[in-house]
N, CA and C of each residue as an Amber inpcrd file, in Angstrom:
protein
   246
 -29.0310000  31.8300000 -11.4220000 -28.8870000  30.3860000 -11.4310000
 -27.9650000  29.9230000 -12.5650000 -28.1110000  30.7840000 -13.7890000
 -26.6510000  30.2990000 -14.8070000 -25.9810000  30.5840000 -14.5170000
 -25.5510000  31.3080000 -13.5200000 -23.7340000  31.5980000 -13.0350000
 -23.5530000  30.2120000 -12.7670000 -24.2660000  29.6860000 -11.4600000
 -24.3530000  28.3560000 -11.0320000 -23.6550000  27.3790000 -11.7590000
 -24.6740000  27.0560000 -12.5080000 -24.5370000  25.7390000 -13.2330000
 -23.3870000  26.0870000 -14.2660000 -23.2500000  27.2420000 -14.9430000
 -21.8240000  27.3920000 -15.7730000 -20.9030000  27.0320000 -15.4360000
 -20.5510000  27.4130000 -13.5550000 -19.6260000  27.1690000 -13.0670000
 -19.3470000  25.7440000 -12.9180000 -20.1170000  25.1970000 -12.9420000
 -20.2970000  23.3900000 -12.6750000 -19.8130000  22.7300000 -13.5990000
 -20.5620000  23.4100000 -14.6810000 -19.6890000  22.9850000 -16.3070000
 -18.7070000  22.9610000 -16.3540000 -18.2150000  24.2520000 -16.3250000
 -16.5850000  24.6760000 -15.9550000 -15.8900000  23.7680000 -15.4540000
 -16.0840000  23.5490000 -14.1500000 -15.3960000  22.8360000 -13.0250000
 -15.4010000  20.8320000 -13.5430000 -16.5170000  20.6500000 -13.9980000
 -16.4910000  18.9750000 -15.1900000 -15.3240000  19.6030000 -15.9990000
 -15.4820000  20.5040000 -16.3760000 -14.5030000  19.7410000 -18.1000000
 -13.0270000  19.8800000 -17.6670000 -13.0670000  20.7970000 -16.1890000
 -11.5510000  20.9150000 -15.9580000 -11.1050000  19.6740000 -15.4210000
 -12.1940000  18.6710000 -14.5500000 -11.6960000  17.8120000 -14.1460000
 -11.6750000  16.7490000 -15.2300000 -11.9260000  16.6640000 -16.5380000
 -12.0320000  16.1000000 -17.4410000 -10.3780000  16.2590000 -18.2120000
  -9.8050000  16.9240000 -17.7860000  -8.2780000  17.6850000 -18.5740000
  -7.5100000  17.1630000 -17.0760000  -7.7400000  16.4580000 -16.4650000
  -6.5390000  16.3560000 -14.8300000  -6.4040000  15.4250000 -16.1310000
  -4.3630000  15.2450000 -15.6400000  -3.7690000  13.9570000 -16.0130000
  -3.8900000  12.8580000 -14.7100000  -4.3920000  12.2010000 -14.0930000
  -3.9330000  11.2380000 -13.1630000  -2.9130000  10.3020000 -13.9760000
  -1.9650000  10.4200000 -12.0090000  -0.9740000   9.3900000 -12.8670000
  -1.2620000   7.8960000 -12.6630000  -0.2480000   7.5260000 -13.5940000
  -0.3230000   5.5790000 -13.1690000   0.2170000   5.1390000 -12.0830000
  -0.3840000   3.9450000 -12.1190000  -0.4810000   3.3520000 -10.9320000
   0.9850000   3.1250000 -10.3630000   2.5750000   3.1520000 -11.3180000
   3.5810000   2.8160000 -11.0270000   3.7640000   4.4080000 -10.4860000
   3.5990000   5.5730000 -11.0750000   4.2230000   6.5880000 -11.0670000
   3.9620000   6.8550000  -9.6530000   2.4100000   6.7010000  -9.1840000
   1.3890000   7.0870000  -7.6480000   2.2840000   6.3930000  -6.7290000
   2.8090000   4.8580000  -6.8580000   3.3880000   3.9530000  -6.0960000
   4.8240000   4.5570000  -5.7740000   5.6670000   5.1860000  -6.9730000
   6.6550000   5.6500000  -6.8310000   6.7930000   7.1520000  -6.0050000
   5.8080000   8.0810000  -6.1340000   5.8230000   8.7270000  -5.5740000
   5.6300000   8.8330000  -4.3730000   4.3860000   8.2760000  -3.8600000
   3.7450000   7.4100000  -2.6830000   5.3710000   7.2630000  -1.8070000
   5.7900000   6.1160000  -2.5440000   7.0980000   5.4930000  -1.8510000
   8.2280000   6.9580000  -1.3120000   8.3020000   7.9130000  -2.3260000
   9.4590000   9.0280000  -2.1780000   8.8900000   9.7380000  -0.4500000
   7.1790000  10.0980000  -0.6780000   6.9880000  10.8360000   0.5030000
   7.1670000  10.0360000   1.9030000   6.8150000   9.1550000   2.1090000
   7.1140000   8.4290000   2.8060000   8.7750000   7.9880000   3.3020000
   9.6730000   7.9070000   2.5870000  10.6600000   8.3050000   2.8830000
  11.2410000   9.3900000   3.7040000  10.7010000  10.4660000   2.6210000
  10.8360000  11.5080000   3.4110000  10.5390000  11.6870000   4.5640000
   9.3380000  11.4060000   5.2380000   8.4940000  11.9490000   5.8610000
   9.4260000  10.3070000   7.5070000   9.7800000  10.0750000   7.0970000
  10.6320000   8.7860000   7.5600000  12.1480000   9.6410000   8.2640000
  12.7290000   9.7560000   6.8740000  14.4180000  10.0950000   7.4020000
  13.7960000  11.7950000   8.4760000  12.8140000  12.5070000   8.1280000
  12.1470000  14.0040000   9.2190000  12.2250000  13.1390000  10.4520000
  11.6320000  12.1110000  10.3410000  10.6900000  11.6260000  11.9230000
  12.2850000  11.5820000  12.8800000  13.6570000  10.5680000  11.8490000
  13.9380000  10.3290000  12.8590000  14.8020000  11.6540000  13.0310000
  15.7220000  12.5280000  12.0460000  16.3650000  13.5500000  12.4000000
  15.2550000  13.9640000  13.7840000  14.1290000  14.2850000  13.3460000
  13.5210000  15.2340000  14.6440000  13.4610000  14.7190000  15.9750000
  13.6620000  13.5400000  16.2130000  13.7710000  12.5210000  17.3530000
  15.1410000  12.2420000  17.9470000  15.6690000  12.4670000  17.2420000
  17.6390000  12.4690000  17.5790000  17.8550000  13.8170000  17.9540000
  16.9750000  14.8520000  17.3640000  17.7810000  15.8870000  17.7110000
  16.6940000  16.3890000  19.1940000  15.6740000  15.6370000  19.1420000
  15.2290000  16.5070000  20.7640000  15.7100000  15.6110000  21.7330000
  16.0180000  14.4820000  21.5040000  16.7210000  13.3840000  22.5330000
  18.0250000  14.4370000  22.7200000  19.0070000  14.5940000  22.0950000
  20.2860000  15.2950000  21.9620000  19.6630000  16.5680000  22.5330000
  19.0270000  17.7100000  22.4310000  18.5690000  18.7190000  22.8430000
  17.9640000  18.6370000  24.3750000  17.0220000  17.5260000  24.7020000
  16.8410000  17.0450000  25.7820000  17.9320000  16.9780000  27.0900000
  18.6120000  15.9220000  26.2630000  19.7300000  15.4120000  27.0740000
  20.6450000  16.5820000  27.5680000  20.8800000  17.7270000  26.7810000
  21.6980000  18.5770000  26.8380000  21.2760000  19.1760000  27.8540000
  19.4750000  19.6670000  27.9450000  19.1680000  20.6160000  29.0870000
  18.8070000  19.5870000  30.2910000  18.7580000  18.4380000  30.2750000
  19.2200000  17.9860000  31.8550000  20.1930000  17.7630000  32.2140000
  21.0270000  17.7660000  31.2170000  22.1790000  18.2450000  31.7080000
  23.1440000  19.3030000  32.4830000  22.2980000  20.3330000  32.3180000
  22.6190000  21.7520000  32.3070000  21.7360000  21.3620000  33.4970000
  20.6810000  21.5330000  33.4290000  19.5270000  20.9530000  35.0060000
  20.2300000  20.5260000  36.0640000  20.9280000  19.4890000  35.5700000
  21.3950000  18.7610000  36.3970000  22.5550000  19.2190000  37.5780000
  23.3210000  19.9850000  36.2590000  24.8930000  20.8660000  37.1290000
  24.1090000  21.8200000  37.8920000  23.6260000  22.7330000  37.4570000
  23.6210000  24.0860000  38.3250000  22.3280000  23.6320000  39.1750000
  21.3720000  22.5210000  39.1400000  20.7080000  22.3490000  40.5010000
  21.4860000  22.1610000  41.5860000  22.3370000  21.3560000  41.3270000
  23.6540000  20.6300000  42.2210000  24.8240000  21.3820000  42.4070000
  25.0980000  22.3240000  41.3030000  26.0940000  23.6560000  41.9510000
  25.8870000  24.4690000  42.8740000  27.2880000  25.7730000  43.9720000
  26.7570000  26.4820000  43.7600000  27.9510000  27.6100000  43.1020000
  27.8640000  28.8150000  43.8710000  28.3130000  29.9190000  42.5430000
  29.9580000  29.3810000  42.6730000  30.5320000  29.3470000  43.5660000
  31.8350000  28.7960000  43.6020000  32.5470000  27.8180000  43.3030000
  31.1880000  26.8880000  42.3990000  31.9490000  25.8890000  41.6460000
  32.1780000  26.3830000  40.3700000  33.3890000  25.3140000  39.9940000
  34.0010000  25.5150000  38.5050000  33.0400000  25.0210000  37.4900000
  33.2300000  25.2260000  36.0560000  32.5000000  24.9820000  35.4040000
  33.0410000  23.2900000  34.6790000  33.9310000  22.5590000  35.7900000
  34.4420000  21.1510000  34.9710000  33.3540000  20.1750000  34.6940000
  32.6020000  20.6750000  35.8220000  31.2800000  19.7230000  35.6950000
  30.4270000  19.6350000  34.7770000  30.3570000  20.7810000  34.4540000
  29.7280000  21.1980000  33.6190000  30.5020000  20.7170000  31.8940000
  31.3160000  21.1860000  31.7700000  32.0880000  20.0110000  30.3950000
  31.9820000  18.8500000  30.3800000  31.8260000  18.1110000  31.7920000
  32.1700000  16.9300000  31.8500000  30.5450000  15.9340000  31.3930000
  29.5910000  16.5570000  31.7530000  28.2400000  16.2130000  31.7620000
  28.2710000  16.6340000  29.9400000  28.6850000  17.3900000  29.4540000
  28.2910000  18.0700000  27.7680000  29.2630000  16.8860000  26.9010000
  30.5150000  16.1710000  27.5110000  31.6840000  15.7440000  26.9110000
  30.8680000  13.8420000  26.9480000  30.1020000  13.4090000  28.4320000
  29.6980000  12.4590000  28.3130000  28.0420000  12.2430000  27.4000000
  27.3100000  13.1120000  26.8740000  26.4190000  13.0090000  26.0110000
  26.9560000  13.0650000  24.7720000  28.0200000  13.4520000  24.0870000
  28.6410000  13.3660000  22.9930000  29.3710000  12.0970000  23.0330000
């Protein structure tokens, strides 16, 4: 049972030594992740729209091809998503 409670001790005085920060520093940081976590959302949303778009694109030609067509269609569908 004194392992126990030593450990408890332990574990108070360490939380007694945390620096918490202030309230400007929490706000400022607060503010940085959120950013971040902001400019991720939309890169990751542009790029599966763009990734998307690309494979119905590709969907699109070779459902509607067959082997004896050229591949213009195929540029032409990759040239109008860009």
């Amino acid at each position: 049972m004194s392992k126990i409670s030593r450990y408890f001790r332990g574990v108070a005085e360490q939380a007694k030594m945390v620096r918490w920060p202030k309230r400007k520093e929490l706000l400022r940081a607060v503010g940085i992740v959120l950013i971040v976590v902001s400019v991720a959302a939309i890169a990751l949303t542009l790029s599966d729209g763009i990734v998307g778009g690309l494979l119905k694109a590709l969907d699109n030609q070779f459902a509607s091809s067959s082997s004896s067509e050229s591949t213009a269609g195929l540029v032409d569908a990759f040239t109008t998503l860009l």
